[in-house]
SEDRENRO-224699 format. One record per residue: residue number from 0; x, y, z of N, C-alpha, C, CB in turn. Coordinates in nm, 2 decimals. Glycine has a CB too. Layout:
# residues N
  nr    npx    npy    npz   capx   capy   capz    cpx    cpy    cpz   cbpx   cbpy   cbpz
 NUM      X      Y      Z      X      Y      Z      X      Y      Z      X      Y      Z
...
//
This chain:
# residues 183
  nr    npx    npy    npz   capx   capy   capz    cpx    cpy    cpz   cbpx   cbpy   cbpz
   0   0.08  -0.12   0.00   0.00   0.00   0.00   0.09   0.13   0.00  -0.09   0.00   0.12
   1   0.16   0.14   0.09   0.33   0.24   0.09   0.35   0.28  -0.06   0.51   0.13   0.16
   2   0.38   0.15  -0.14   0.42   0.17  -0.29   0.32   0.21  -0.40   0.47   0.05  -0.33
   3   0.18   0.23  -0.37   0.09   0.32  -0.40   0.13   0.43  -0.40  -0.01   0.33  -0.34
   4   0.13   0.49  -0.27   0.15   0.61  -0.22   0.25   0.68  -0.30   0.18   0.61  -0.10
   5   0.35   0.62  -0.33   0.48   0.67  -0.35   0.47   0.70  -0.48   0.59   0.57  -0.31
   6   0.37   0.55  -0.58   0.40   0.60  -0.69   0.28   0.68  -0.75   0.45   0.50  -0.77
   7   0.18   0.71  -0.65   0.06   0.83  -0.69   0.15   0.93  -0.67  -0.09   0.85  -0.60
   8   0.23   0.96  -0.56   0.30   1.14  -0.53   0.40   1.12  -0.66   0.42   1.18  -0.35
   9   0.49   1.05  -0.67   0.57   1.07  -0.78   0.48   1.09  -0.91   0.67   0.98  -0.79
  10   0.37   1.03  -0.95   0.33   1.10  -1.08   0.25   1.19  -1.07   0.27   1.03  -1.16
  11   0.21   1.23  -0.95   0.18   1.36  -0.91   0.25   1.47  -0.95   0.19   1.37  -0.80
  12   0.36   1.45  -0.90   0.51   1.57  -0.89   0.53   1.54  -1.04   0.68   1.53  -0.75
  13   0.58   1.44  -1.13   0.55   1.49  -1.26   0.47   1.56  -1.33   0.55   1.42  -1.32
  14   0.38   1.52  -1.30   0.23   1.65  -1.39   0.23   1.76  -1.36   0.06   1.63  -1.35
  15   0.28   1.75  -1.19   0.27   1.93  -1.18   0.38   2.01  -1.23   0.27   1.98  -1.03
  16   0.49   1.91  -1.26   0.62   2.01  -1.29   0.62   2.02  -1.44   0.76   1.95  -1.24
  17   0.55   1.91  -1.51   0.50   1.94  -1.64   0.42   2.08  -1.67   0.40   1.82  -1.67
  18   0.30   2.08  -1.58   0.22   2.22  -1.58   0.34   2.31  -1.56   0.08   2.24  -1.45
  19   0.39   2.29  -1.49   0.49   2.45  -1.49   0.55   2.44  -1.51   0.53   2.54  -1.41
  20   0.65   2.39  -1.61   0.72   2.42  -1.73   0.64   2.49  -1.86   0.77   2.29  -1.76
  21   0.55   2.42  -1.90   0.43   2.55  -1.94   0.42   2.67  -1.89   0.30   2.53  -1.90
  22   0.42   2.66  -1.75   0.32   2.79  -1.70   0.51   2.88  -1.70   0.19   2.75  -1.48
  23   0.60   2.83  -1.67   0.70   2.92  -1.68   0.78   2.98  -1.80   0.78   2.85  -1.62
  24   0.72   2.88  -1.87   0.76   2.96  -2.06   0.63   3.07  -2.06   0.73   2.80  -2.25
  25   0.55   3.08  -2.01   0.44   3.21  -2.02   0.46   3.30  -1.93   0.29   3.18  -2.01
  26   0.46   3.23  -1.81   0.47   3.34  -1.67   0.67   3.33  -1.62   0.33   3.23  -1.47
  27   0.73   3.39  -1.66   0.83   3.42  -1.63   0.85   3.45  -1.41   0.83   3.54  -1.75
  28   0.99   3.42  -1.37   0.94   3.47  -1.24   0.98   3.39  -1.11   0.79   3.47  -1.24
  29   0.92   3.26  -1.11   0.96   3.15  -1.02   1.09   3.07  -1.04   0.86   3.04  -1.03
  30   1.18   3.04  -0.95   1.27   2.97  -1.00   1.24   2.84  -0.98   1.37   3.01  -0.96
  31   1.34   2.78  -1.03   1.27   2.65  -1.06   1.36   2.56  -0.90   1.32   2.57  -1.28
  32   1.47   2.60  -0.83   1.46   2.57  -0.70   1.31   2.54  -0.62   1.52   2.68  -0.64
  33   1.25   2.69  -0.64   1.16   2.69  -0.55   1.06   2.66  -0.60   1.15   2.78  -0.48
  34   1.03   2.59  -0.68   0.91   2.52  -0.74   0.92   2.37  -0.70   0.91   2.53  -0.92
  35   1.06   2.34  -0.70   1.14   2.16  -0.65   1.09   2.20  -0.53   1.36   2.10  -0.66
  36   1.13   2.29  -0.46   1.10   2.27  -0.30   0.97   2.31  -0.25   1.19   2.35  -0.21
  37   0.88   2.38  -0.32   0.73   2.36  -0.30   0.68   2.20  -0.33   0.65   2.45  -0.41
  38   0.71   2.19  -0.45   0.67   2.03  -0.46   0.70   1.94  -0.39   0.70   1.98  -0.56
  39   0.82   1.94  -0.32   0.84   1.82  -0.21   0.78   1.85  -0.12   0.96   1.78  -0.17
  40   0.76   1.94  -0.06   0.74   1.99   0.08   0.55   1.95   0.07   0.80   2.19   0.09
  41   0.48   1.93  -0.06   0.36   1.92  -0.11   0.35   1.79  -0.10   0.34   1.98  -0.24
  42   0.47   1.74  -0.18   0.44   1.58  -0.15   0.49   1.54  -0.09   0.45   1.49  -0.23
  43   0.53   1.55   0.05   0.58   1.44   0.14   0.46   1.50   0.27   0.78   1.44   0.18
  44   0.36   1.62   0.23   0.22   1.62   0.30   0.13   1.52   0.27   0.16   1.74   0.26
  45   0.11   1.47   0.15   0.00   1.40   0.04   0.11   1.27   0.13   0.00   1.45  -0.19
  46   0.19   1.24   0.10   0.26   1.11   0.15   0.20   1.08   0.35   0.49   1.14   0.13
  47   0.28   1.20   0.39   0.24   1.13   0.53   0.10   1.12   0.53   0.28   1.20   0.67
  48   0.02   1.23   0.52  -0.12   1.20   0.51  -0.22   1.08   0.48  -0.15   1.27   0.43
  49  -0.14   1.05   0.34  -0.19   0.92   0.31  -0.18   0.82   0.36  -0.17   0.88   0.24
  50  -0.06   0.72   0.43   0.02   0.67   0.50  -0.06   0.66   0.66   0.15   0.76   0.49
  51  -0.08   0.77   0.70  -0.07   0.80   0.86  -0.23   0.81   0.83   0.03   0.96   0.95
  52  -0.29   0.85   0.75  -0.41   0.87   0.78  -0.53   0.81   0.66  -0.42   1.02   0.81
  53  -0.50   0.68   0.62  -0.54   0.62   0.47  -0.69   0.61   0.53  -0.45   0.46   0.41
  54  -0.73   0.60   0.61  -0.87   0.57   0.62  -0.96   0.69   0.62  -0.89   0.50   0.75
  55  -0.90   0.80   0.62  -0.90   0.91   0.58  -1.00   0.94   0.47  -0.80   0.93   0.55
  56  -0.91   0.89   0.37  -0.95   0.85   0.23  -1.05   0.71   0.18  -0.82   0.84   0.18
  57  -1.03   0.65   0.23  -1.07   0.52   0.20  -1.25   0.49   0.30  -0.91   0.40   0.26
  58  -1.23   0.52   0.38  -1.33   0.51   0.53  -1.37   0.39   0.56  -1.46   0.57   0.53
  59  -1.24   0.31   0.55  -1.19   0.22   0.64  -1.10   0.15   0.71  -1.22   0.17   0.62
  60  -1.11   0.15   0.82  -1.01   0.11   0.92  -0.94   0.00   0.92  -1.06   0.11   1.01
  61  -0.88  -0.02   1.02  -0.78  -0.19   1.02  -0.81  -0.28   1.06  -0.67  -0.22   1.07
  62  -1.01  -0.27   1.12  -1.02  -0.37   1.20  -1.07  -0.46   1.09  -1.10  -0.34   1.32
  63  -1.03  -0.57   1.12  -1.09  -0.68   1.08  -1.23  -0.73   1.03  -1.07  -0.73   1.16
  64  -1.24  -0.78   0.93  -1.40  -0.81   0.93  -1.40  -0.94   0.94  -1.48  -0.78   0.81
  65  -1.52  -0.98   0.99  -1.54  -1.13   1.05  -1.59  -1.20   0.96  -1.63  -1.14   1.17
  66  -1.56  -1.35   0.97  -1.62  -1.44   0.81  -1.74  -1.44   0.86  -1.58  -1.62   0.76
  67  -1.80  -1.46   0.68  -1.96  -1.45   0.73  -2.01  -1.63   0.78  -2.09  -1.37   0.57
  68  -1.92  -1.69   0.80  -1.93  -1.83   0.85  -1.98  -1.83   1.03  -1.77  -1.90   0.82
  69  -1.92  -1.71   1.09  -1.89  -1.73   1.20  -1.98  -1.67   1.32  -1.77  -1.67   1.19
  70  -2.11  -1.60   1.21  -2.23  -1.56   1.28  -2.36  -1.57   1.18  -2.20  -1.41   1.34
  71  -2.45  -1.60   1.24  -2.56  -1.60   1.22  -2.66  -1.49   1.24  -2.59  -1.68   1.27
  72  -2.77  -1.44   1.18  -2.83  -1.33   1.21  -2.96  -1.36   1.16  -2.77  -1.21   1.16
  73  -3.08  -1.31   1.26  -3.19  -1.34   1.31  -3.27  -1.32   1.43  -3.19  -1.43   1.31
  74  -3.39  -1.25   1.46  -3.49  -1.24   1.52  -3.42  -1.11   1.59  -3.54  -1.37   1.59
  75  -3.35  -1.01   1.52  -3.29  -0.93   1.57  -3.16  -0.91   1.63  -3.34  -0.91   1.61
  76  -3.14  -1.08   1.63  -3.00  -1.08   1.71  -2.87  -1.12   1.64  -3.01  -1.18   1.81
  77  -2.79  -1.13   1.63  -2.66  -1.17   1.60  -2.61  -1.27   1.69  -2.57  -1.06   1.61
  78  -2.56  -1.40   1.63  -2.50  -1.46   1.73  -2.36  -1.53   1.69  -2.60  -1.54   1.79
  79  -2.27  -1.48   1.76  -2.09  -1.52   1.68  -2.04  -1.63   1.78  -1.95  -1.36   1.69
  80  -2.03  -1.73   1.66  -1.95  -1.81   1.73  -1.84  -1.82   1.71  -1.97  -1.90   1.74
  81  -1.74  -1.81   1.89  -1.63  -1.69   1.93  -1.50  -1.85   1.90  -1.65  -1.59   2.15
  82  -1.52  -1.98   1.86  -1.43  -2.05   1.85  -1.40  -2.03   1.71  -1.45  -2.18   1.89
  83  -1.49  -1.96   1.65  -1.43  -1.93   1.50  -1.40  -1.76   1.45  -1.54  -2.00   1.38
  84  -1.40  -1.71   1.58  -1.36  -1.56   1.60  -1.22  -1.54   1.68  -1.49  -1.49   1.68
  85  -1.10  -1.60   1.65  -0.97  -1.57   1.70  -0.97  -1.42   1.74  -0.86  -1.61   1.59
  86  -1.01  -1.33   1.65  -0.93  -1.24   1.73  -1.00  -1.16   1.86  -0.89  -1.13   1.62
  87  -1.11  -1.21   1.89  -1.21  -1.17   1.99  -1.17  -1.27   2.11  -1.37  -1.19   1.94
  88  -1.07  -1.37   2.07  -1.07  -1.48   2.20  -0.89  -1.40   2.29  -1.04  -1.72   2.12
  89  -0.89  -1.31   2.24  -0.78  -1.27   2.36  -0.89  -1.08   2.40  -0.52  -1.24   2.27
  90  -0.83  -1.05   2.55  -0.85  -0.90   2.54  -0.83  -0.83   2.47  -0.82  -0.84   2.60
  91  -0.86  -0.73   2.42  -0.82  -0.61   2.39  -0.86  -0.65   2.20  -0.62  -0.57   2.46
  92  -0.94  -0.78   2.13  -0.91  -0.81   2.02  -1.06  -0.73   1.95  -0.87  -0.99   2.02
  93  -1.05  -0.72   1.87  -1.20  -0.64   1.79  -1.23  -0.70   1.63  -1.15  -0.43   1.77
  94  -1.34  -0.68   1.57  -1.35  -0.73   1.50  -1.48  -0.63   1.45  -1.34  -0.88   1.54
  95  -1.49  -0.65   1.32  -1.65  -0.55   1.22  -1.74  -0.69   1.14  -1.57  -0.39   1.02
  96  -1.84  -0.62   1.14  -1.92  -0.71   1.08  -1.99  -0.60   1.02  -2.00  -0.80   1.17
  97  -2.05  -0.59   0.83  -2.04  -0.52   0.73  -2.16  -0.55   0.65  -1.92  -0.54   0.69
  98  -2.25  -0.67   0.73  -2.33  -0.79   0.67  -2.40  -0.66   0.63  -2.40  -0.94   0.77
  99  -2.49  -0.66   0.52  -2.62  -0.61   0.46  -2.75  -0.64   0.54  -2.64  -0.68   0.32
 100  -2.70  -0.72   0.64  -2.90  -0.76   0.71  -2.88  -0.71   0.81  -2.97  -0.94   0.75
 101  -2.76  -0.63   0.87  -2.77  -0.55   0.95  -2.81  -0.42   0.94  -2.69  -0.55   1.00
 102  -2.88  -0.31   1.01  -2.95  -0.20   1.01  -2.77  -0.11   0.97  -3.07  -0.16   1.17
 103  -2.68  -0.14   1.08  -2.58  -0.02   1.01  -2.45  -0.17   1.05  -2.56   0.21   1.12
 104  -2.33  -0.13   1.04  -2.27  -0.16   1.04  -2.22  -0.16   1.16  -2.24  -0.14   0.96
 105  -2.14  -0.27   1.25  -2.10  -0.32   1.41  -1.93  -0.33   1.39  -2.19  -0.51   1.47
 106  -1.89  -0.27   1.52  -1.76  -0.31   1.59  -1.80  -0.37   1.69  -1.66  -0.20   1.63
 107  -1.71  -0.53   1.73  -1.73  -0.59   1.86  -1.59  -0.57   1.87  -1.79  -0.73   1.87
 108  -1.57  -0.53   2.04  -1.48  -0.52   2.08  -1.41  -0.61   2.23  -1.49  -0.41   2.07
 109  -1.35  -0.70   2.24  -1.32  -0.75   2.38  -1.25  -0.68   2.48  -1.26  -0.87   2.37
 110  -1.32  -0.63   2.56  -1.25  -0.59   2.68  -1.26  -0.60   2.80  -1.26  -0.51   2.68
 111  -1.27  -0.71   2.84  -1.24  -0.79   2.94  -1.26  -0.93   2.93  -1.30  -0.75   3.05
 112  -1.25  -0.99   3.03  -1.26  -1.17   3.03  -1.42  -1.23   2.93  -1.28  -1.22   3.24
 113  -1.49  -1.15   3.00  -1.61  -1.17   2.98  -1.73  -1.07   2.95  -1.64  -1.25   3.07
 114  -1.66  -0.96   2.93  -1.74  -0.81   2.89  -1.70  -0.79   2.71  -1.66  -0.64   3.02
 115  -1.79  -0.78   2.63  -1.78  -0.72   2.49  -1.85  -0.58   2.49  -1.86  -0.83   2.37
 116  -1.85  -0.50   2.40  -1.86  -0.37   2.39  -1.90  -0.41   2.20  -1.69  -0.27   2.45
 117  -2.01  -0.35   2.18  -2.05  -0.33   2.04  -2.13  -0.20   2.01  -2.12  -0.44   1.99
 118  -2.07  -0.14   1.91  -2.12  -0.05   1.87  -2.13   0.01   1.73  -2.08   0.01   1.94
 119  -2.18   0.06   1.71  -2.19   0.07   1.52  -2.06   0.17   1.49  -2.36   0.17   1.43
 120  -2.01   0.11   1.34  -1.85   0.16   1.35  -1.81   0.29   1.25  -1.76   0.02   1.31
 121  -1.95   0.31   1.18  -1.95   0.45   1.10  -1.92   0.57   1.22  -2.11   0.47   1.02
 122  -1.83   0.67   1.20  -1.80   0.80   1.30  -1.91   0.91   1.22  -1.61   0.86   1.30
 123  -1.98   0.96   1.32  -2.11   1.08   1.28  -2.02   1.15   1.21  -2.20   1.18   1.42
 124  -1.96   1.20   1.18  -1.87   1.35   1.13  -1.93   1.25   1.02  -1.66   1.41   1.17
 125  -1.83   1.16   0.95  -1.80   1.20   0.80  -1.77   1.02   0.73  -1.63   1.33   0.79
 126  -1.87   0.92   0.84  -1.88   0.78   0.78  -1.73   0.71   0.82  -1.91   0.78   0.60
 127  -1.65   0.77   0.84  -1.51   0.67   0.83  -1.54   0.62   0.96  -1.35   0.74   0.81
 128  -1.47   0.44   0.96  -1.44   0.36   1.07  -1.42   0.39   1.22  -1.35   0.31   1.03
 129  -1.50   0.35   1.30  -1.40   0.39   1.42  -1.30   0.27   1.44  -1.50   0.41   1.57
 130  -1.20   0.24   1.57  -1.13   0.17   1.55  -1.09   0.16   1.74  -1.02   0.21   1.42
 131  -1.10  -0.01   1.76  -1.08   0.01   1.90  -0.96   0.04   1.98  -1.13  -0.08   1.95
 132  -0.95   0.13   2.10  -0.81   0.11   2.15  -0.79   0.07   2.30  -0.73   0.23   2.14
 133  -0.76  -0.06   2.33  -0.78  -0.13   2.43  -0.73  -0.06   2.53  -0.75  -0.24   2.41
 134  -0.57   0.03   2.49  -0.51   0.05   2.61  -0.55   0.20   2.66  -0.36   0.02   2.59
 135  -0.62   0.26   2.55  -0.70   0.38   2.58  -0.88   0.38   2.67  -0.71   0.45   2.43
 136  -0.89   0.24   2.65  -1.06   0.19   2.68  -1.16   0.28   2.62  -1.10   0.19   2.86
 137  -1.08   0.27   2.45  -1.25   0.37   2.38  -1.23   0.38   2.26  -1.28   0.54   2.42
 138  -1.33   0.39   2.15  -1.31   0.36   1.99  -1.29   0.52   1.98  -1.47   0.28   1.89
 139  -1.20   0.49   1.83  -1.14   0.61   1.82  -1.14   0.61   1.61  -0.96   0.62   1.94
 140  -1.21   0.75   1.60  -1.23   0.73   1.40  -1.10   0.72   1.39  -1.29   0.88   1.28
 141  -1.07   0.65   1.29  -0.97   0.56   1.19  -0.91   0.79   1.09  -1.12   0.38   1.04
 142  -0.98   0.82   1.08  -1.00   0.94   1.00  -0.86   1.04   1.09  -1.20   1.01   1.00
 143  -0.82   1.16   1.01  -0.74   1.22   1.07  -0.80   1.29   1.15  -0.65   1.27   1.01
 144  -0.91   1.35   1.14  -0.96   1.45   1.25  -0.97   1.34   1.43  -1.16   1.52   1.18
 145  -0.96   1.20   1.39  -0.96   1.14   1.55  -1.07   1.20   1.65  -0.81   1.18   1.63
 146  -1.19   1.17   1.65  -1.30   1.14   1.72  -1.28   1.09   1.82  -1.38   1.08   1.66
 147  -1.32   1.11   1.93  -1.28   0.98   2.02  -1.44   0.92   2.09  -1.16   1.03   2.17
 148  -1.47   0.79   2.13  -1.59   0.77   2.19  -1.55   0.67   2.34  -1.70   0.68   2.07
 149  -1.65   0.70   2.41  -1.62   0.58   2.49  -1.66   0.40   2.51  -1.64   0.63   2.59
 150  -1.65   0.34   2.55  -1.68   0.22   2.54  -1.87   0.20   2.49  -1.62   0.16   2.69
 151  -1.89   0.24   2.55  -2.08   0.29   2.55  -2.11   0.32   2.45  -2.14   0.41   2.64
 152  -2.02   0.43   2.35  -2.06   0.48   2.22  -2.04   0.59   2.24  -2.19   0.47   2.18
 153  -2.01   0.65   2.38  -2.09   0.80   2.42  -1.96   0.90   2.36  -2.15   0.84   2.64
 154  -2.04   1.03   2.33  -1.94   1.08   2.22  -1.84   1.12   2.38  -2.01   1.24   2.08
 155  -1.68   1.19   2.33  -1.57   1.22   2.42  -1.53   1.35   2.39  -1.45   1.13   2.41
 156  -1.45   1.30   2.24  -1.42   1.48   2.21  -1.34   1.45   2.04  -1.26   1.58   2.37
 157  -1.40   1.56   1.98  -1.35   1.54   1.82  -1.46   1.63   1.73  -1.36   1.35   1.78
 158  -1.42   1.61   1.63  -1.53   1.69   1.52  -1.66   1.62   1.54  -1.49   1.69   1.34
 159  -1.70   1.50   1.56  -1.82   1.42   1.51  -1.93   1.48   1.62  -1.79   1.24   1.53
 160  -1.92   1.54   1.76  -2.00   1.58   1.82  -2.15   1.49   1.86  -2.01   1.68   1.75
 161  -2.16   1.38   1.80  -2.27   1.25   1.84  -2.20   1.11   1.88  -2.37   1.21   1.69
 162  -2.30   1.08   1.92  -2.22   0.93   1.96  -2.25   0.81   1.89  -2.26   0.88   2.10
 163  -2.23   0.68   1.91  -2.22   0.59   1.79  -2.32   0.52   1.85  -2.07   0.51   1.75
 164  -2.38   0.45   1.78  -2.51   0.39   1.88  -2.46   0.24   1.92  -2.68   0.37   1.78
 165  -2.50   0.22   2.03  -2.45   0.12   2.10  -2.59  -0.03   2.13  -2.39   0.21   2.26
 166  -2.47  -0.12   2.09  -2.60  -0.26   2.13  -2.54  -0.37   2.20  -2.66  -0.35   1.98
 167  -2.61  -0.41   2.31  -2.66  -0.53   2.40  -2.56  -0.59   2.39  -2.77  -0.61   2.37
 168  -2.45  -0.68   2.43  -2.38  -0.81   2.38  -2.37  -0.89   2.53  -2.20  -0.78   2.30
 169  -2.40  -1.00   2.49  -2.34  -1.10   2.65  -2.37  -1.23   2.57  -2.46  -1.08   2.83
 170  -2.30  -1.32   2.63  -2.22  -1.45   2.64  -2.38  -1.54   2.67  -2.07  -1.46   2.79
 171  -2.37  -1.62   2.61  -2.48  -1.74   2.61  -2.45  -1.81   2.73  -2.48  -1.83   2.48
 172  -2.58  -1.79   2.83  -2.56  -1.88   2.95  -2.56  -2.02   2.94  -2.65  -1.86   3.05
 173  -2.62  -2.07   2.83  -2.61  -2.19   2.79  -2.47  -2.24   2.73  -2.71  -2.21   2.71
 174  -2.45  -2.14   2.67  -2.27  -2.19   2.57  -2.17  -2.03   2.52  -2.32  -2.30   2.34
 175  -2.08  -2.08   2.65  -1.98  -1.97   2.71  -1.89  -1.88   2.52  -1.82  -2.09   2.86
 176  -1.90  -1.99   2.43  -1.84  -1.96   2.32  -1.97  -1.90   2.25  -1.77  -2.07   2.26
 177  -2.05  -1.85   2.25  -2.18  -1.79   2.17  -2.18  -1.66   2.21  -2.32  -1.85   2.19
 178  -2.15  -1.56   2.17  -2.16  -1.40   2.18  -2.29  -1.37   2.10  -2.01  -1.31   2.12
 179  -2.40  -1.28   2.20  -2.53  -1.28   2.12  -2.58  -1.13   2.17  -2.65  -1.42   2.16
 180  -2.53  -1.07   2.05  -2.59  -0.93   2.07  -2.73  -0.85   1.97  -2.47  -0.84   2.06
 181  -2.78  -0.80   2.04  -2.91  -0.73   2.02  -2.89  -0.66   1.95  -2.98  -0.67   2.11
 182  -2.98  -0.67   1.82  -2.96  -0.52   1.69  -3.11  -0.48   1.75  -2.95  -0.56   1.45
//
């Protein structure tokens, strides 16, 4: 993905230096130093940006999406079964689910032994991903403006100003590996 980046700015920085070589056989004036050092200074913005903040662009995050093998959905509920959900079987592990038969789209997130946290993973501002951070205890947009929410949904502090809507999850008293949360 890095080597995207690299080779979108570099044909970037050709085209533009194409245009002004044009624009300098008409407009006399700029030197062509400080046209090289506008342009880098232009594209190694567009580079980190992209890089550091690709979900940005894209509006989506790193979390994981879950096979659609691994839950079932019905009578309003979701129910995942967590022996075929690795990354939910340690703390701190998260996972999206993206399914069409859901009303919006879910982050589940493990944060503790036996506590999950789910909440819908679009950020109010502007649709991009939220993304969980275990060691911060709160989803946080994937996007550069960084939203922050807390475990609940409830908004913290960021441009998005709303909170994410939050649903039901607990462990099947009948079978400790069944996570069954309420849409």
């Amino acid at each position: 993905m890095k080597a995207l980046y690299v080779a979108d700015t570099l044909q970037a920085i050709s085209v533009i230096e194409e245009v002004s070589n044009r624009r300098r056989q008409s407009m006399p004036g700029i030197s062509r130093r400080k046209f090289i050092t506008g342009i880098a200074v232009a594209g190694s913005g567009a580079c980190v940006c992209g890089l550091g903040g690709c979900a940005t662009f894209t509006k989506i995050g790193r979390t994981p999406a879950i096979s659609a093998g691994a839950y079932v959905l019905g009578n309003n509920k979701v129910k995942i079964d967590l022996i075929k959900v690795p990354e939910l079987g340690k703390i701190g592990g998260s996972v999206k689910i993206t399914d069409s038969g859901l009303s919006q789209p879910i982050i589940i997130a493990r944060n503790s032994e036996a506590e999950y946290a789910v909440v819908s993973i679009k950020c109010p501002h502007r649709g991009v991903e939220v993304e969980y951070r275990h060691t911060d205890k709160q989803f946080r947009c994937a996007s550069l403006g960084s939203s922050s929410f807390a475990m609940d949904g409830a908004y913290k502090k960021g441009i998005a100003k709303k909170s994410l809507s939050k649903f039901n999850a607990k462990l099947d008293p009948l079978d400790k590996n069944t996570l069954i949360i309420s849409i």
